[in-house]
MINU-728999 format. One line per field, with one value per residue (C-alpha): residue in one letter; x, y, z. Coordinates in nm, 3 decimals. Example, Ala and Ser with C-alpha at 12.3 -4.5 7.8 and 13.67 -1.06 7.14 Angstrom:
BEGIN
r = c(A:S)
xx = c(1.230:1.367)
yy = c(-0.450:-0.106)
zz = c(0.780:0.714)
end
This chain:
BEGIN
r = c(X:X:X:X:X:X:X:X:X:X:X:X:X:X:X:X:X:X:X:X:X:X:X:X:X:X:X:X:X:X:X:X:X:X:X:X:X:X:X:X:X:X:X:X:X:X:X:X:X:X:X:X:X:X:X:X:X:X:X:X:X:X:X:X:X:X:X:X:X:X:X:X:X:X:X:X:X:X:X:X:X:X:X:X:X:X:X:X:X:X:X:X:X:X:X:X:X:X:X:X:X:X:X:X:X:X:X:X:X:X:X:X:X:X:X:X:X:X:X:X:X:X:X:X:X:X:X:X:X:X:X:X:X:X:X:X:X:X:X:X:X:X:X:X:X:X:X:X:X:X:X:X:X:X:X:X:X:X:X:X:X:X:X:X:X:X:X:X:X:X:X:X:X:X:X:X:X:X:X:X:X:X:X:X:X:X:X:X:X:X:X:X:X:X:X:X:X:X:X:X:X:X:X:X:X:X:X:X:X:X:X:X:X:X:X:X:X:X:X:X:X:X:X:X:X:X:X:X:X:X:X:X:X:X:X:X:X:X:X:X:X:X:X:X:X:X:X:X:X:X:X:X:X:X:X:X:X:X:X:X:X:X:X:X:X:X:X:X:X:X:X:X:X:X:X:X:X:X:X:X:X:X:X:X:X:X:X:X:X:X:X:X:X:X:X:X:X:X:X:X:X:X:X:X:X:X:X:X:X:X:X:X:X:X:X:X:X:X:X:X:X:X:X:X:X:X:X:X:X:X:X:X:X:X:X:X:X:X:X:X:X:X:X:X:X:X:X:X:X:X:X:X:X:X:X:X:X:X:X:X:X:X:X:X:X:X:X:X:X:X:X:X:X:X:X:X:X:X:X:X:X:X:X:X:X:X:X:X:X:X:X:X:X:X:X:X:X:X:X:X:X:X:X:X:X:X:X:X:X:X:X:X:X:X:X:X:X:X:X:X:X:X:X:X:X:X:X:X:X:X:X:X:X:X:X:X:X:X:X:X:X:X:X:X:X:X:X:X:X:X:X:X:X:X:X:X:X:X:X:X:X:X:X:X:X:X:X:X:X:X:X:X:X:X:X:X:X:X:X:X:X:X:X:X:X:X:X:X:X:X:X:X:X:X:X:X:X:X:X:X:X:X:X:X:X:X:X:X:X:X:X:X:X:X:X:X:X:X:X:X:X:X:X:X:X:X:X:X:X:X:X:X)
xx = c(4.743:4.995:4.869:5.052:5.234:5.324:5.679:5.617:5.935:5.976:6.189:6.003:5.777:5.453:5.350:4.981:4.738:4.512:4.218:4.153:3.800:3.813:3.793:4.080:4.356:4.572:4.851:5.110:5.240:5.381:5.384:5.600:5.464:5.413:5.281:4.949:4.644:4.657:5.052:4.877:4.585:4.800:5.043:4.694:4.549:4.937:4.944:4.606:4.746:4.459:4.450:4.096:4.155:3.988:3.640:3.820:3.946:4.030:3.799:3.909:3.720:3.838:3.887:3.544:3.389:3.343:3.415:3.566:3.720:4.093:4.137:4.386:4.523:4.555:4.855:4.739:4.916:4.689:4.388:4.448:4.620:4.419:4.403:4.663:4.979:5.036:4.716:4.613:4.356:4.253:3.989:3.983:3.672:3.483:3.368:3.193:3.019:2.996:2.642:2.676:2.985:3.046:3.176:3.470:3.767:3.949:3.805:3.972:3.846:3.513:3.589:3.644:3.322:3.184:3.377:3.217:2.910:2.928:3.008:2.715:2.515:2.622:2.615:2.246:2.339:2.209:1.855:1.571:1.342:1.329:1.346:1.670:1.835:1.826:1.924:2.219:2.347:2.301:2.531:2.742:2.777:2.842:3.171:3.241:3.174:3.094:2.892:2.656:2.783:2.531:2.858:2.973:2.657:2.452:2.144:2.112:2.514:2.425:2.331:2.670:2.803:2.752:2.587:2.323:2.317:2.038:1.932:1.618:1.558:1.305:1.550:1.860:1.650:1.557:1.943:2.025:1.726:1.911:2.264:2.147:1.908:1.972:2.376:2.547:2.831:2.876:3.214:3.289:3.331:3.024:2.841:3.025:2.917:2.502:2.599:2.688:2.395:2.122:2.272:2.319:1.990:1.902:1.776:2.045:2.311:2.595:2.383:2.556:2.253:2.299:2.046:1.879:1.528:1.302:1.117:0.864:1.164:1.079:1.375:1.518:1.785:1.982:2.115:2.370:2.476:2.508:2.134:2.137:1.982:1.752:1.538:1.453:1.186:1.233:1.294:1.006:1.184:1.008:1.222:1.430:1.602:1.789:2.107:1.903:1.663:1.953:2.016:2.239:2.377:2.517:2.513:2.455:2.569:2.372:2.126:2.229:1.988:1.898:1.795:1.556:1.355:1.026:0.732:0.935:0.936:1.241:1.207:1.402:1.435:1.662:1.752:1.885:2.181:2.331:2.626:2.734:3.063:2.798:2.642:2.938:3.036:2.736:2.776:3.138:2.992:2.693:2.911:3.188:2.887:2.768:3.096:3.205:2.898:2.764:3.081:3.231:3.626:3.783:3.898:3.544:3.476:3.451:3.587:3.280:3.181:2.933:2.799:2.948:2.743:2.799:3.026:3.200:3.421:3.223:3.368:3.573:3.603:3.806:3.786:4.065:4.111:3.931:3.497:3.392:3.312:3.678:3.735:3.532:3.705:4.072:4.186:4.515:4.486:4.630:4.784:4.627:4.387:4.573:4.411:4.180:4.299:3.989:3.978:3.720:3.574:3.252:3.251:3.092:2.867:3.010:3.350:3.472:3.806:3.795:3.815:4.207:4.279:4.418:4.629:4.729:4.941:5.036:5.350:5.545:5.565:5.767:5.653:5.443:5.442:5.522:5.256:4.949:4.814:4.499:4.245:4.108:3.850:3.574:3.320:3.164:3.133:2.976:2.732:2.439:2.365:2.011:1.933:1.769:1.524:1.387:1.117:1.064:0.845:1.002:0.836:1.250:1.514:1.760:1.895:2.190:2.447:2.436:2.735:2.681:2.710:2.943:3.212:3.452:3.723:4.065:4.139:4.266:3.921:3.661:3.793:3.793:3.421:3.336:3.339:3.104:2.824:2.551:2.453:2.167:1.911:1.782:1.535:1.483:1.176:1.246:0.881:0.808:0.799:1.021:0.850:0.963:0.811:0.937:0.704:0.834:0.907:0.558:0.593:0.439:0.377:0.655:0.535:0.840:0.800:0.708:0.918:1.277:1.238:1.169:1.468:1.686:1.598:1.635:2.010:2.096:1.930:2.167:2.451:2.426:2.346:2.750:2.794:2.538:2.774:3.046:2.929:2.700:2.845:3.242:3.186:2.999:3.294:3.558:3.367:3.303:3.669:3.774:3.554:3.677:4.012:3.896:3.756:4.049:4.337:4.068:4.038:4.378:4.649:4.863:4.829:4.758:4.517:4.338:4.331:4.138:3.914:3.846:3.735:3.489:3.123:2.958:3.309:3.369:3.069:3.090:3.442:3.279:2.971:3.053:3.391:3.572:3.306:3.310:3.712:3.706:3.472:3.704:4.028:3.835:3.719:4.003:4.305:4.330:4.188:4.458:4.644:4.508)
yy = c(-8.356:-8.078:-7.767:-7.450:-7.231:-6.929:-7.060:-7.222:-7.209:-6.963:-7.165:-7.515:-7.589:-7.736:-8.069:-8.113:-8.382:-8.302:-8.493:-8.519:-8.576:-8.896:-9.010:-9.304:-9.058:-8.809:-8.549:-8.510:-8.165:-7.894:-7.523:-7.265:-7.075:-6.752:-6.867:-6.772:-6.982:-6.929:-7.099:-7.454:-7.406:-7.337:-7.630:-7.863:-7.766:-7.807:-8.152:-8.218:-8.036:-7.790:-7.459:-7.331:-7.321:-7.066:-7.281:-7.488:-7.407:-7.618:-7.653:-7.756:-7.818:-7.601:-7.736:-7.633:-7.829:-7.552:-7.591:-7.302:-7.255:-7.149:-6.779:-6.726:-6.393:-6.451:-6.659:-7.102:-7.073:-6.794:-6.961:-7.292:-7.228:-7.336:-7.733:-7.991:-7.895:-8.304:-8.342:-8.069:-8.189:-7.991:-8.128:-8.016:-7.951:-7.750:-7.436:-7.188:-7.425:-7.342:-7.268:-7.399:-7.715:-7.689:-7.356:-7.518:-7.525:-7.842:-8.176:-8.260:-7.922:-8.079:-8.421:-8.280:-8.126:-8.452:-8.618:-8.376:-8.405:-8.814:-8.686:-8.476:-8.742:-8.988:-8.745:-8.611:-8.274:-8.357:-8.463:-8.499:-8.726:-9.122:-9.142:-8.849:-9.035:-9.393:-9.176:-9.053:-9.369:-9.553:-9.286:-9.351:-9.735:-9.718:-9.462:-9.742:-10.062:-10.022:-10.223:-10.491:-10.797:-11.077:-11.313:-11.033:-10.843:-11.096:-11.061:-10.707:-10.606:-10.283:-10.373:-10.426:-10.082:-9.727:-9.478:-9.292:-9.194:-9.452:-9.695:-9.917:-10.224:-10.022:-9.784:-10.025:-10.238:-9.895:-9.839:-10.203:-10.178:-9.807:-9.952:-10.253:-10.163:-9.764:-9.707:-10.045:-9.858:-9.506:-9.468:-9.280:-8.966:-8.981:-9.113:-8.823:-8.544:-8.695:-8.674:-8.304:-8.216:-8.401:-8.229:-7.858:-7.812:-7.966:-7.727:-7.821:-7.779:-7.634:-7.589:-7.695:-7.693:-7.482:-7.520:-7.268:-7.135:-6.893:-6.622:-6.915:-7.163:-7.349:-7.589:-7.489:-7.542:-7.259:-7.317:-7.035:-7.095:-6.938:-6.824:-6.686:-6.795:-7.060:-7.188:-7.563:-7.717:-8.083:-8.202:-7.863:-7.582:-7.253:-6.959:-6.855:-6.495:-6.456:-6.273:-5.961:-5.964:-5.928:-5.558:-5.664:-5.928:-5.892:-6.107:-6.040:-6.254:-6.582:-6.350:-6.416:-6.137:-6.054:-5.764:-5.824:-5.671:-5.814:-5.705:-5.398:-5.352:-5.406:-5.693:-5.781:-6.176:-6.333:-6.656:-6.811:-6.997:-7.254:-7.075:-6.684:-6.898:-7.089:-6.788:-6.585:-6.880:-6.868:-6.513:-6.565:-6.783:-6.598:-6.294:-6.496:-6.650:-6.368:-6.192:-6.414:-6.457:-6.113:-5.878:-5.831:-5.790:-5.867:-5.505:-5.344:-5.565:-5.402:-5.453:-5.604:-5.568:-5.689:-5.860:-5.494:-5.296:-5.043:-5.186:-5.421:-5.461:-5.630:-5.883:-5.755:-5.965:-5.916:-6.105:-6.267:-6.413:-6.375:-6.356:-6.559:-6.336:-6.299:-6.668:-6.725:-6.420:-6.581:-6.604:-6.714:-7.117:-7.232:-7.575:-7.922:-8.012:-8.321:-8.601:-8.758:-9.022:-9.172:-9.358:-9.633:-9.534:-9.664:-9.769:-10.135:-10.160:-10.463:-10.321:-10.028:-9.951:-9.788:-9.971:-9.936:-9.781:-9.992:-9.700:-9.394:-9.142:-8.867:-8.663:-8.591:-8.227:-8.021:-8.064:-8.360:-8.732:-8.911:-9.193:-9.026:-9.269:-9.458:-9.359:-9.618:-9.678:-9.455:-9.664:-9.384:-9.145:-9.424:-9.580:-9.505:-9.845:-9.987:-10.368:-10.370:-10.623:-10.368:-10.227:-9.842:-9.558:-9.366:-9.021:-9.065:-9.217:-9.002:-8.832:-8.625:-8.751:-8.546:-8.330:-8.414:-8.764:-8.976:-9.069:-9.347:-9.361:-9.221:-8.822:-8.785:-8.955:-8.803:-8.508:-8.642:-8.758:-8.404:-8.251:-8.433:-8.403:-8.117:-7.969:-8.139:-8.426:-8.300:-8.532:-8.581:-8.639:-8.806:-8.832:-8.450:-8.240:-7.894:-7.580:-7.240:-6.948:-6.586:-6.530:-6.466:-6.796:-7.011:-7.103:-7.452:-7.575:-7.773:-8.151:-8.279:-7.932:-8.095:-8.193:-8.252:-7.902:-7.722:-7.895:-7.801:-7.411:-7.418:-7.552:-7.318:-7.010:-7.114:-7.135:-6.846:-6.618:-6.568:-6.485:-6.218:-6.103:-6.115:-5.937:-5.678:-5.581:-5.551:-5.363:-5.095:-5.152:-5.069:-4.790:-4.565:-4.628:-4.473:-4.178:-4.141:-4.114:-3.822:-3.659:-3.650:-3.584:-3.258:-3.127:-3.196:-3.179:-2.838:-2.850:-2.491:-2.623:-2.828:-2.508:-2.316:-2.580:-2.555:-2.183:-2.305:-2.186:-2.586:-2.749:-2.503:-2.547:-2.970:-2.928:-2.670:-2.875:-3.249:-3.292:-3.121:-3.254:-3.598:-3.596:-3.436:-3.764:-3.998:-3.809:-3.857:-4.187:-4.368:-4.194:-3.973:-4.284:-4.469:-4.199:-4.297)
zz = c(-8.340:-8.382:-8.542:-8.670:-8.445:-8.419:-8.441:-8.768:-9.007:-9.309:-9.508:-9.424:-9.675:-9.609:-9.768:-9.853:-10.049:-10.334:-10.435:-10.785:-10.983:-11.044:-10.718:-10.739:-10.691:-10.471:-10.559:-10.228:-10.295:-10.089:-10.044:-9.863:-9.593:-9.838:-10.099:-10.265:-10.340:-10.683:-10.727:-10.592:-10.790:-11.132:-11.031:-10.990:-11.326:-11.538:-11.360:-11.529:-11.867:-11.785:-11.974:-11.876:-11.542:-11.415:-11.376:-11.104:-10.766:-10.431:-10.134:-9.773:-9.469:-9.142:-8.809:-8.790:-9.039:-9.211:-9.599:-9.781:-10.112:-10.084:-10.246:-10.474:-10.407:-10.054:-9.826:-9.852:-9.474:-9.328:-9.453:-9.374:-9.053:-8.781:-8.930:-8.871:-8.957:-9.079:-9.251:-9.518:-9.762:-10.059:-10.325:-10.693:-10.769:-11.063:-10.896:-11.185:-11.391:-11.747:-11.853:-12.227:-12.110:-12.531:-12.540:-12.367:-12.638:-12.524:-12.467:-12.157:-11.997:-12.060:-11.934:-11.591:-11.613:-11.660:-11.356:-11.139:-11.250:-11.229:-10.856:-10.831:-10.957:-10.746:-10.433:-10.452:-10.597:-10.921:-10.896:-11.178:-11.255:-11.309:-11.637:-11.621:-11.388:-11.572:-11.878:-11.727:-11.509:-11.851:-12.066:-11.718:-11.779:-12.128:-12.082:-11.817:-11.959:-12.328:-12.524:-12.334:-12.338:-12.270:-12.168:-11.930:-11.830:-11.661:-11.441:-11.304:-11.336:-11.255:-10.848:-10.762:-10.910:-10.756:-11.018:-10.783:-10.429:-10.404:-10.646:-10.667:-10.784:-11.105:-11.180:-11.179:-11.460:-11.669:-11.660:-11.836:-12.087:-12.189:-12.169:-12.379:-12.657:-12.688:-12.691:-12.897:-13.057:-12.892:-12.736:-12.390:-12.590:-12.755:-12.471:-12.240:-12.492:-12.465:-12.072:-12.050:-12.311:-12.050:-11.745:-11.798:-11.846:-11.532:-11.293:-11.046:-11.286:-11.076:-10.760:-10.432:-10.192:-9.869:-9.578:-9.490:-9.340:-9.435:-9.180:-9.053:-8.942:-9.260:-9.354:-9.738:-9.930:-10.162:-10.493:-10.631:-11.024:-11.291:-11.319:-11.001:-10.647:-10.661:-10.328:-10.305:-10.084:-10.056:-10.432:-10.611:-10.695:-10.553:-10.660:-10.906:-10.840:-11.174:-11.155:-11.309:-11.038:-10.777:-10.722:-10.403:-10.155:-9.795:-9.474:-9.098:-8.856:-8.968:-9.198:-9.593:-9.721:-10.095:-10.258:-10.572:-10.800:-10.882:-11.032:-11.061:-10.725:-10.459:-10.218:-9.921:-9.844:-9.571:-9.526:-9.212:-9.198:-8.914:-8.818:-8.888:-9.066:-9.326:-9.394:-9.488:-9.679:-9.891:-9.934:-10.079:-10.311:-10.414:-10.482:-10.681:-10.887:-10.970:-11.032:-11.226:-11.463:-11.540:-11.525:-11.865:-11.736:-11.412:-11.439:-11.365:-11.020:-10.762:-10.360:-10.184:-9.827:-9.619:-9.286:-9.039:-8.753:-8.598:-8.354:-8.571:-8.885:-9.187:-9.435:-9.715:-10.044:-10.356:-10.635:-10.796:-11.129:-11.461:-11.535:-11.789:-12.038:-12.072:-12.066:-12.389:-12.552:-12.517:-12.831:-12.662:-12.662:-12.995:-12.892:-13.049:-12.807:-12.589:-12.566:-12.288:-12.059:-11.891:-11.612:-11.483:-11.137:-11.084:-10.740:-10.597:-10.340:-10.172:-10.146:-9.950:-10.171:-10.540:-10.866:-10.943:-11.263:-11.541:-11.647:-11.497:-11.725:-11.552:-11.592:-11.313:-11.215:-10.971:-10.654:-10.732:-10.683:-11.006:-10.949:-10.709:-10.434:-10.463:-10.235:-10.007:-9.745:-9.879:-9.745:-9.521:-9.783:-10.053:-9.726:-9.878:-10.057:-10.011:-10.088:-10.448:-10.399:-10.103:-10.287:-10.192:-10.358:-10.610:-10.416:-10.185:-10.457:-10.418:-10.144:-10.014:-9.788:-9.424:-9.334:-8.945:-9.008:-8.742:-8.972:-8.791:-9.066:-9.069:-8.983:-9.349:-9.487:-9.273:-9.418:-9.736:-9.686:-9.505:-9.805:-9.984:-9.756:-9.729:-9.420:-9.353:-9.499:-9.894:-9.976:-10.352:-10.532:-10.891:-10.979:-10.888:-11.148:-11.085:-11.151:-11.158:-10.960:-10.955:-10.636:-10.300:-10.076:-10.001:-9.666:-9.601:-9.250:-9.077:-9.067:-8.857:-8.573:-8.210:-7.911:-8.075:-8.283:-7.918:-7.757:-8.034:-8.059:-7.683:-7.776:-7.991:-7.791:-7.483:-7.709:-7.877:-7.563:-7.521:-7.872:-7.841:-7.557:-7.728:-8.031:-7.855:-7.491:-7.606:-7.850:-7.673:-7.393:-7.687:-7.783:-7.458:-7.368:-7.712:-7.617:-7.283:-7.406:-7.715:-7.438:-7.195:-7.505:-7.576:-7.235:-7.043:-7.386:-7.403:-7.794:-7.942:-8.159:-7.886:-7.661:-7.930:-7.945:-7.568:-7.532:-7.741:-7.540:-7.539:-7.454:-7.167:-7.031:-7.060:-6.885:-6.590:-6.550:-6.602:-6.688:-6.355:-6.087:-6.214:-6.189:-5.865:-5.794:-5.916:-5.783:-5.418:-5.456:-5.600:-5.554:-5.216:-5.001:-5.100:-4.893:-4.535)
end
């Protein structure tokens, strides 16, 4: 596994893979060792004849397993340089979800809104109800089948095919009665448009759930869109901090912390992340969000900081790239809409390698494969069939995939399949109902606390007493040597101005009472016994 070096050639560009929406293909590209995030990001989007770009953006995982979304305005090489230099895997992915998808001007902008949420669907992040969720797997296998056909569609067709992130037996028969009875005639278009309608209003519209806890050690999950900062508790929604409730948002270390007005009154929450990198992840996002959605021009954002000490440098983030206000104001697009080339990719349970698509048009760009490679042996990140005849309560149908997961496939797929997956187990509730609450976080009482909870706080107290260390004691090392030094430049330098300084009553008497005896000490002690 040969990662970049120091040593690493100007002039030798870097080849890369990108992972499209649609799930059956990747771009092999490549990049030189200067170039900004925003050049591979514009070369993605005119490979996909995308002019709204600016709603999309690549995400990579770090050697950490750390995802991240790759900044425009900043060097692809400096922020993707401690992975393997022979296996660099970006995924395109809609990052600022539109909060009316019909606002959109061109259709195929809105088409890759749809792929991702199909993804988000299928991968837990969209939850809802029963009756949503056969709703939207049926508009699903109509834009993938068509009509029913009772030649074609026999039995349950829809067992073999991979729509949710769990399916049972119940729902998979709601889906056929919807596909068969309710959607004769609608085309993938139509049945596309009835898709996006259904899912923005979904409360986890554009919500990419983060783990967190709250001040009791209660296990939540935080959802950043373009509302604001919502807090989940299993599948019930307990908070909704609108964006014009947030006053302010900073980090420190694993702290992601808040500021809100409610009740017209300002509130401090904090939210506890796994690692000091997650959290300053979900700051970056929270801040971009937010950016993004309430500025009126790119022009009036400001340079954000956050997650410093006293002792230590905080995190500084600037924003690159147009808000959306600005966006929706373009008066610039004047092309004929192109049109939409879809392409089948429901996956099947019983095999591990995507459905091949009949027809790929793509036009071969600079830098760019003419045909892109089928991606195969996804069975790790699909692994979440259950046997439909298995009847199981409705209270756990859908659930997030688990970023720790042991994933046994290929380096280049367990990246691939890293990025799907959460941090940790969301559980989702189809027959709860969500409900809003602009209180402050209900803590509940931990039902799964006891003997493995213990043994894994002990963990992470032993691991994290040398990062205390680190952070606290070399610092304060740093610091007393820089004063030291001040002090010795200001009472041993010739400088005229320095010597003014000294005649100075209170620096006179420092040098005559502290300064001189404790160098005499040292002078003693250190240097003249070296002399005997």
């Amino acid at each position: 596994m040969m990662k970049f070096g120091s040593k690493h050639s100007g002039n030798a560009p870097i080849k890369c893979t990108v992972r499209l929406l649609d799930d059956t293909q990747l771009l092999d590209t490549e990049f030189q060792i200067n170039e900004k995030g925003s050049s591979l990001i514009n070369r993605v989007c005119e490979q996909l004849d995308l002019i709204e770009k600016d709603y999309f953006g690549l995400r990579y995982v770090d050697s950490k397993r750390q995802r991240h979304w790759l900044e425009p305005s900043k060097s692809i090489f400096k922020q993707i340089r401690d992975m393997e230099a022979d296996n660099i895997l970006f995924s395109f992915r809609v990052k600022f979800y539109p909060p009316n998808p019909f606002r959109l001007k061109e259709d195929i902008t809105r088409y890759q809104i749809y792929l991702q949420l199909k993804r988000d669907l299928l991968h837990g992040r969209l939850y809802c109800n029963t009756s949503e969720a056969a709703l939207l797997g049926a508009y699903i296998l109509q834009a993938e089948l068509g009509d029913f056909n009772p030649e074609e569609h026999i039995d349950n067709y829809v067992n073999e095919l991979k729509i949710l992130l769990k399916q049972t037996l119940q729902l998979e028969e709601k889906i056929m009665e919807i596909h068969k009875n309710d959607l004769k005639g609608k085309t993938a278009a139509e049945v596309e448009t009835l898709f996006l309608k259904k899912a923005c209003v979904l409360d986890t519209y554009g919500v990419d759930p983060h783990a967190v806890k709250d001040q009791r050690g209660n296990q939540l999950y935080l959802g950043i869109n373009h509302t604001g900062i919502l807090t989940f508790q299993g599948s019930k929604k307990m908070n909704h901090f609108s964006w014009s409730q947030v006053q302010k948002i900073n980090f420190e270390g694993k702290m992601f912390i808040i500021h809100v007005i409610l009740n017209e009154k300002k509130q401090t929450i904090g939210f506890k992340c796994p690692r000091g990198s997650s959290c300053r992840h979900v700051w970056k996002c929270a801040v971009e969000q937010m950016l993004f959605f309430t500025f009126p021009s790119s022009s009036d954002v400001p340079n954000v900081v956050s997650g410093g000490g006293f002792f230590s440098w905080g995190t500084k983030f600037k924003y690159s790239g147009r808000v959306e206000r600005e966006i929706l104001e373009d008066l610039t697009i004047t092309r004929e809409s192109p049109s939409v080339t879809r392409v089948g990719s429901l996956r099947r349970k019983s095999s591990s390698e995507p459905v091949t698509p009949s027809n790929i048009v793509i036009n071969q760009v600079a830098g760019f494969n003419s045909l892109p490679r089928l991606l195969t042996n996804t069975n790790e990140e699909y692994n979440s069939s259950i046997d439909s005849s298995t009847q199981i309560d409705n209270s756990s149908v859908l659930e997030t995939l688990l970023e720790g997961q042991e994933i046994t496939t290929p380096k280049i797929e367990e990246e691939v399949n890293h990025e799907e997956i959460l941090n940790d187990h969301l559980l989702i509730d189809f027959t709860t109902t969500v409900t809003d609450s602009s209180s402050l976080i209900q803590s509940v009482p931990n039902q799964h606390s006891g003997q493995k909870h213990l043994e894994t706080m002990a963990n992470q107290n032993s691991r994290s007493s040398l990062t205390i260390l680190r952070q606290t004691l070399l610092p304060i090392v740093f610091a007393l040597f820089m004063i030291l030094m001040v002090v010795i430049i200001l009472l041993e330098s010739d400088f005229d101005i320095i010597a003014t300084i000294r005649k100075a009553p209170e620096i006179a008497d420092f040098k005559k009472n502290y300064y001189e005896p404790g160098k005499e000490f040292l002078m003693r002690r250190f240097i003249r016994s070296k002399t005997f």
